[in-house]
C-alpha positions in Angstrom: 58.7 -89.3 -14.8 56.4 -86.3 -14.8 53.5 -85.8 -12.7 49.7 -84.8 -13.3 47.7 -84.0 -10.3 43.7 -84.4 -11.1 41.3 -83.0 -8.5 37.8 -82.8 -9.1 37.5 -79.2 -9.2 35.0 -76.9 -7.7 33.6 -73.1 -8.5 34.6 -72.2 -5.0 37.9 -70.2 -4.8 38.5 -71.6 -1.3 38.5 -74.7 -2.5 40.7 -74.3 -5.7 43.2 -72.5 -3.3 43.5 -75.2 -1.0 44.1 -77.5 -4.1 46.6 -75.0 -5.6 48.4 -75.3 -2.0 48.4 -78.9 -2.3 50.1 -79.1 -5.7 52.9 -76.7 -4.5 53.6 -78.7 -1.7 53.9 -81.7 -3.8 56.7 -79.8 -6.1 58.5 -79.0 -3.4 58.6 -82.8 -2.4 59.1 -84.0 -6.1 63.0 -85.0 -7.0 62.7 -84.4 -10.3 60.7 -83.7 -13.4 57.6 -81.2 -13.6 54.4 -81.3 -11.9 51.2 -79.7 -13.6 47.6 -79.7 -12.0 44.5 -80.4 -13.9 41.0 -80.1 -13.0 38.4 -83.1 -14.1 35.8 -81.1 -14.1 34.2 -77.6 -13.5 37.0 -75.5 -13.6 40.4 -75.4 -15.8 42.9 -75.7 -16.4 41.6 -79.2 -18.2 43.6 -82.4 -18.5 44.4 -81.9 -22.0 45.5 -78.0 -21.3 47.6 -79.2 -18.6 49.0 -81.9 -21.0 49.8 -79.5 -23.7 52.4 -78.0 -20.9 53.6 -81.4 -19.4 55.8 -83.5 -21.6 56.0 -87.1 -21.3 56.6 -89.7 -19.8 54.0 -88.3 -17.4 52.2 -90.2 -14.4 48.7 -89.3 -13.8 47.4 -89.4 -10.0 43.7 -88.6 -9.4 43.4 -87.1 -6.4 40.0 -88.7 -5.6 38.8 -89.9 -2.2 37.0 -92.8 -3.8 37.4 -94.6 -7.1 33.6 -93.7 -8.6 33.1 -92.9 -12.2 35.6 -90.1 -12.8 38.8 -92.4 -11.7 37.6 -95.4 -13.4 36.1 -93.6 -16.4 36.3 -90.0 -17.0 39.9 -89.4 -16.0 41.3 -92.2 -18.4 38.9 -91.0 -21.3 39.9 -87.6 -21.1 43.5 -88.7 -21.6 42.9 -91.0 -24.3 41.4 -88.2 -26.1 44.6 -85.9 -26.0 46.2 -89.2 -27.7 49.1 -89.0 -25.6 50.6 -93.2 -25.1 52.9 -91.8 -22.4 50.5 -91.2 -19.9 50.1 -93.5 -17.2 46.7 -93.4 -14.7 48.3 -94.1 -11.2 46.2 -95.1 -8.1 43.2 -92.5 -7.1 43.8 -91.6 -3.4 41.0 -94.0 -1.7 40.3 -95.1 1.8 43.9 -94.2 2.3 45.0 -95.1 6.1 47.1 -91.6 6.4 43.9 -89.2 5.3 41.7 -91.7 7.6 43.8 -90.1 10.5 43.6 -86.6 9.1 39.7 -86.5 9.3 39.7 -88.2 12.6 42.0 -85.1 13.8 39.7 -82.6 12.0 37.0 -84.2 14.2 39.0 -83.9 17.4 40.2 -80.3 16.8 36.1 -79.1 16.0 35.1 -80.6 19.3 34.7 -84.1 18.8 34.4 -86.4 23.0 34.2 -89.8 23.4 30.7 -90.9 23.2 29.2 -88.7 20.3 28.1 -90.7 17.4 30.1 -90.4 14.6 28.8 -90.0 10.4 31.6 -89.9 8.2 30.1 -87.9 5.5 31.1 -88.7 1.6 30.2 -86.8 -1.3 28.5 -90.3 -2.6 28.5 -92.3 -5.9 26.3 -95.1 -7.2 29.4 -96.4 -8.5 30.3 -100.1 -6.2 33.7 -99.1 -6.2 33.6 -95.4 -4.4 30.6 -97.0 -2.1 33.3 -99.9 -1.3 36.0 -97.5 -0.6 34.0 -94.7 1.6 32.2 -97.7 3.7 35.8 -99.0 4.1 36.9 -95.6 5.2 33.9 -95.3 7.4 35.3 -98.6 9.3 39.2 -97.1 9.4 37.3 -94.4 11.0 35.3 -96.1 13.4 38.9 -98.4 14.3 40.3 -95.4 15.0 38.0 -93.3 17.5 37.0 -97.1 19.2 33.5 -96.8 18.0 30.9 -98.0 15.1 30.6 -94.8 12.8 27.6 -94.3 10.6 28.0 -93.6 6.7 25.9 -90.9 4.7 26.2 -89.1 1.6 26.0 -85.5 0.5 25.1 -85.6 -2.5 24.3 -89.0 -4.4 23.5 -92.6 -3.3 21.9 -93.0 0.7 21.6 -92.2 2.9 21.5 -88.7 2.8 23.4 -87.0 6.1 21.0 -84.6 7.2 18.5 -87.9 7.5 21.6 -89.6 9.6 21.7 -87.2 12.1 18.3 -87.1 12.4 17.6 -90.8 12.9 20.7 -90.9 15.3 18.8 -88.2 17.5 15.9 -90.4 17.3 17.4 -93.4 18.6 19.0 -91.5 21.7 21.9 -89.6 20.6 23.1 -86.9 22.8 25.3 -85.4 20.3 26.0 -86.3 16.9 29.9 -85.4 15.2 30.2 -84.9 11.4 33.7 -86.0 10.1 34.2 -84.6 6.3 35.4 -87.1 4.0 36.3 -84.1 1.9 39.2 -82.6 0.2 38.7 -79.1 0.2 36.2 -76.4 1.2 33.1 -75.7 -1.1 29.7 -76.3 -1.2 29.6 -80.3 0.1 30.9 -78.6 3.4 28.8 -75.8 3.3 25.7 -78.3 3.5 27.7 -80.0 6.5 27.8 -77.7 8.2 24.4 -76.1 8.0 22.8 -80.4 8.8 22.1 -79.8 12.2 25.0 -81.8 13.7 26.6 -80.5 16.7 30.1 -81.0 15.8 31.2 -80.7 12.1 35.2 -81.2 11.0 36.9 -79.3 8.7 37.8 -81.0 5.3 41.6 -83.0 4.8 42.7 -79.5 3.0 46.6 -78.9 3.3 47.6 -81.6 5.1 50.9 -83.0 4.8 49.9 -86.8 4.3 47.9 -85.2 1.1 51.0 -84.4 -0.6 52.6 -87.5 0.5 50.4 -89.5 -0.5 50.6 -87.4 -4.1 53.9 -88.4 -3.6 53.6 -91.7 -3.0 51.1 -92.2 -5.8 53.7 -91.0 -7.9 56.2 -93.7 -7.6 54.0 -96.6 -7.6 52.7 -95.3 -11.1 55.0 -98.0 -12.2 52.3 -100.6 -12.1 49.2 -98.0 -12.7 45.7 -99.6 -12.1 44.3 -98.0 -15.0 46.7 -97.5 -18.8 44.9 -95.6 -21.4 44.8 -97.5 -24.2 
């Protein structure tokens, strides 16, 4: 089977190189059949360009953080449209266990110590699924470094991160550590790192558990979640 990769897409070149990375490592880890990426939105090439390129039967993994609007909604609507029946959705990328553990170590290696509090910053959604799936990540998180870790948005639904940090200084925090719940670089992180806090990690990027998990994704899309109808 085929593989479409779906990233969000952003007008940052920094950001559509670290997804470009991605998608090479995942051919190199695919057995067989072709691999095309396809951005859902803001930059090409589009789902249906990259299905004009990919024949079928063809698995579709959005690789989303969190299963808002785009992976419930836009991503299968988009395929409909193409009218191609041999397109399967597979499993957006989630609170994933693996990428929980990458943006711990991103955390680490900007200068994370025990005893900072912790934000795991999202881009945000008012959709109940992506706020169920970042607040779980937020908890993975918090398992992880041995310590409750707050949740804040960047962009949509609350609260906002700068207005985290701030209320964490208020209540006595020495020092307050940012982990990105990001994919790539763009401008999300460029508002995390200009929020004030004193430590701020590096998005997942080119990560080998990203194109693992692509990987991964792609196997399971036996039993998809989501089939266009």
């Amino acid at each position: 089977m085929n593989l479409l990769m779906i990233a969000h897409g952003t007008r940052d070149p920094a950001g559509a190189r670290v997804t470009e990375a991605v998608a090479a490592q995942v051919r190199e880890r695919l057995p067989a059949g072709e691999a095309a990426l396809a951005y859902a939105d803001v930059r090409g090439p589009t789902i249906a360009e990259a299905l004009r390129e990919l024949p079928g039967p063809a698995a579709a993994v959005p690789m989303f953080l969190a299963a808002g609007y785009h992976v419930r909604v836009d991503v299968p609507a988009q395929i409909r449209a193409c009218g191609r029946s041999d397109v399967l959705v597979g499993q957006a990328f989630g609170p994933d266990p693996a990428l929980v553990e990458v943006a711990a170590e991103r955390l680490v290696a900007a200068g994370y110590r025990p005893g900072d509090a912790v934000v795991l910053a999202v881009a945000g959604s008012s959709d109940p699924a992506a706020v169920a799936d970042s607040a779980q990540a937020a908890r993975r998180l918090g398992l992880l470094l041995g310590r409750p870790v707050a949740l804040a948005t960047i962009a949509a639904g609350g609260p906002r991160v700068p207005e985290v940090v701030a209320a964490l200084r208020a209540g006595g925090a020495r020092r307050v550590a940012i982990a990105s719940w990001l994919l790539a670089p763009g401008l999300f992180q460029q508002r995390l790192d200009a929020c004030g806090a004193d430590v701020v990690g590096a998005p997942i990027g080119t990560h080998s558990a990203v194109a693992d998990l692509v990987v991964a994704r792609h196997r399971a899309a036996g039993e998809p979640r989501v089939r266009p109808a």
